[in-house]
N, C-alpha and C positions, 0 to 999 in steps of 0.2 A: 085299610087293613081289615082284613075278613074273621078274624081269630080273637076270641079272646080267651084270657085266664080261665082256669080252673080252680075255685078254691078247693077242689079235693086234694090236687097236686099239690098245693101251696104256693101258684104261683102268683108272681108278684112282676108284671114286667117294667124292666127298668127304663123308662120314660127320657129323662132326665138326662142329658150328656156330660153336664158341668160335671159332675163327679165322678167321670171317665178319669181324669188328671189326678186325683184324688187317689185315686185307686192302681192309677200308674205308678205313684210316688210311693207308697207304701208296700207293691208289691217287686217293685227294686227292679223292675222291666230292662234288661238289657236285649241286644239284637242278637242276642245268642242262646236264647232260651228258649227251651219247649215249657208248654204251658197245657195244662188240664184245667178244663174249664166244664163246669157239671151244671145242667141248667140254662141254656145260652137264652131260652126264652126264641124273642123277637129279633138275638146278635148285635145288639147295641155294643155290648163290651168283647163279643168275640169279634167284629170288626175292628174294633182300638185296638185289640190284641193283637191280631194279623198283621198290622198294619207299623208294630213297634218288633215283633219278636219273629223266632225263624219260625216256630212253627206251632200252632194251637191244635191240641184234641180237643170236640166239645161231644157233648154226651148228652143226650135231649131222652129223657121218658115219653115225651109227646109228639108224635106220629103228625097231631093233625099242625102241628107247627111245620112242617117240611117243606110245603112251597117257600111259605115267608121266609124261610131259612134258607134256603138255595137260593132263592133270586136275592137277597142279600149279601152273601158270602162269593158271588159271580165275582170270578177274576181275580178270588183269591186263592189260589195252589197249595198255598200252604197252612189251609184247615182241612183239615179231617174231620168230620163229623159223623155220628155214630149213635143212631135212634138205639135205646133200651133202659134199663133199669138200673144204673148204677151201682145200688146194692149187690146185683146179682152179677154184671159183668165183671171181668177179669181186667180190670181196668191196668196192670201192667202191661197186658199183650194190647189194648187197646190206646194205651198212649207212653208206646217204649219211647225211655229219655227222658220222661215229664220232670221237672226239678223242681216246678211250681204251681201249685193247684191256686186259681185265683176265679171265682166265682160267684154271683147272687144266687145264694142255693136257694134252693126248695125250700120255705117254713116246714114241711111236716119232715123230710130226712136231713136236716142239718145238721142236727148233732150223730145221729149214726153216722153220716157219712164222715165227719171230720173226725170220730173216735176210730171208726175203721181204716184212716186212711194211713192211720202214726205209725200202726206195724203192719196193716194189708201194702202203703204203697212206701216203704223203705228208701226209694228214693227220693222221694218228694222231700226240699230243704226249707221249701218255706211256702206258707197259705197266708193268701189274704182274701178273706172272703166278709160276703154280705150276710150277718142274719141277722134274726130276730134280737133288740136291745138285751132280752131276757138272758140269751143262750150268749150272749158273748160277754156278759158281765158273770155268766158263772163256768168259763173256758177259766179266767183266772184271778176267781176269788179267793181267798185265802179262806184257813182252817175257823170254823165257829163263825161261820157267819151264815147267813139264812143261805145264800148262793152255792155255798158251798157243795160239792158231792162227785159223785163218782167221775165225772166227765172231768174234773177240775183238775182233779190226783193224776188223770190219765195224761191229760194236757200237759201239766208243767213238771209232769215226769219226763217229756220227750222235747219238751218245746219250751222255748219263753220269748214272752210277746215282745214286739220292736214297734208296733204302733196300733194306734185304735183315730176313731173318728165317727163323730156321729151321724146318723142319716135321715134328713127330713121324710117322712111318709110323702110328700110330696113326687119325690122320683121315681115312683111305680105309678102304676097300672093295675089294676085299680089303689085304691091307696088303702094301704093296710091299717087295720085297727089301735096295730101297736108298732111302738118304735122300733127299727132299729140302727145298726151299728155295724161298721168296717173295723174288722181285727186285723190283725195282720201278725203272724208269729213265723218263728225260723226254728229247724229242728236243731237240738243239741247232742242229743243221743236215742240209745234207747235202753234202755235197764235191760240187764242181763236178767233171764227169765222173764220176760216180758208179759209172755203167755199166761203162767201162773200167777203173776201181779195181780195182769187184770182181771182174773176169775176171782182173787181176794178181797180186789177194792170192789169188783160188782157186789160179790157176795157182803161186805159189808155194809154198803149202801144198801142193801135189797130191803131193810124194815127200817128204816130210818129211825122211827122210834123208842126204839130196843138199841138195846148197847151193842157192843160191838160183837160182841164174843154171843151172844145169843142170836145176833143175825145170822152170822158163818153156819150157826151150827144147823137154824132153820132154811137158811138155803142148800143144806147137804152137803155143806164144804167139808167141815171137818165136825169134831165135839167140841163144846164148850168150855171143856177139861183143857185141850190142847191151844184151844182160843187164849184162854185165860194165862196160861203155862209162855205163850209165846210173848201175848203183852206185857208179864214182868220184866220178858228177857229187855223191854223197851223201856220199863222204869214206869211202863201205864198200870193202870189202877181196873181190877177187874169190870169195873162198873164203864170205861172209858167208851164210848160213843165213837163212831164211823168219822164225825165230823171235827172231833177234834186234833185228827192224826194228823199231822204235815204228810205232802206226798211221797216222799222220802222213807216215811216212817213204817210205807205199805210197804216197800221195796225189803228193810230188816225184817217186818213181820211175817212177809211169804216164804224168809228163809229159814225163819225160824219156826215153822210150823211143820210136823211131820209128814 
């Protein structure tokens, strides 16, 4: 192998095969499924993918992974793979049908891309991806707790988890500093206004420190007035914190706010 990682990208290549199985089980692999796969690295697990389901898109940011990637994926017809930026591409025209995003993402875009995905990719039913222990014990944490925050509210507004599993630093390339972890979640909906939620729960999360109604109002969402006016209608207390709202509770308060 001629290639290695980048810690600027965040990669981390997946080494390890035993926990190909792992990751089959969890992400509920039938031979009828299309699968988005973000990250493929070295195609350790877009080979297990190909090789179980009808058809894998992977998405690689890294150009200079391309030989390694093609003489791997030889003779398999049905990947698709597609050098760019995930953030940036149109990743429904890039993986029409996908029903399941299943991938060792990137450390530095893990969590954008799984918050972008809930209402950028509407079809996708269910992720089970690899990240960092950190980011996937605060996908779904509950309210008042250190974990807790903006990503949490977003998560188990659209999704609720079906399994997790932990991951030795062992299975990468090079081996990473900190742990992580296999989530595995299924979508259940999406809240009506979806759009305006999430500018709420961002905007509340945005000063963490500050209550709730003083963040809105410093992120230029709304006044403080209107803040305060909409947390009663929720039986919360002006002084009430970002963090101690249930996810739910964002969904009353965006509609309550003028």
């Amino acid at each position: 192998m001629n290639v290695f990682p980048k810690r600027e990208l965040g990669q981390h290549f997946l080494v390890d095969e035993n926990i190909l199985g792992v990751i089959g089980r969890l992400a509920e692999l039938t031979p009828e499924d299309v699968v988005l796969e973000i990250g493929p690295g070295l195609g350790a697990l877009t080979v297990y993918l190909a090789d179980r389901v009808r058809n894998v898109v992977a998405v690689e940011l890294d150009r200079a992974l391309e030989k390694e990637l093609l003489e791997r994926l030889a003779g398999r017809p049905n990947v698709a793979l597609h050098f760019g930026d995930a953030l940036r591409m149109d990743l429904r025209v890039a993986a029409p049908g996908a029903r399941k995003l299943v991938a060792n993402l990137p450390y530095n875009v893990a969590t954008p891309i799984i918050v972008e995905s809930l209402d950028g990719l509407p079809e996708i039913e269910l992720w089970c991806v690899m990240v960092q222990r950190e980011v996937a014990d605060r996908l779904f944490a509950g309210p008042s707790t250190k974990a807790y925050g903006a990503v949490s509210v977003l998560v188990q507004l659209v999704a609720a988890r079906t399994g997790a599993h932990p991951i030795s630093r062992s299975v990468f390339r090079p081996q990473p500093n900190v742990d992580s972890a296999l989530v595995a979640f299924r979508r259940t909906g999406l809240p009506v206004d979806y759009a305006n939620v999430k500018r709420v729960v961002e905007a509340a999360f945005a000063h963490r420190r500050k209550t709730l109604a003083n963040s809105v109002e410093l992120a230029g969402l709304t006044s403080r007035e209107h803040a305060v006016a909409a947390l009663d209608t929720l039986g919360r207390s002006p002084s009430a914190r970002a963090e101690e709202l249930r996810p739910q509770e964002f969904v009353a308060l965006t509609a309550a706010l003028p």
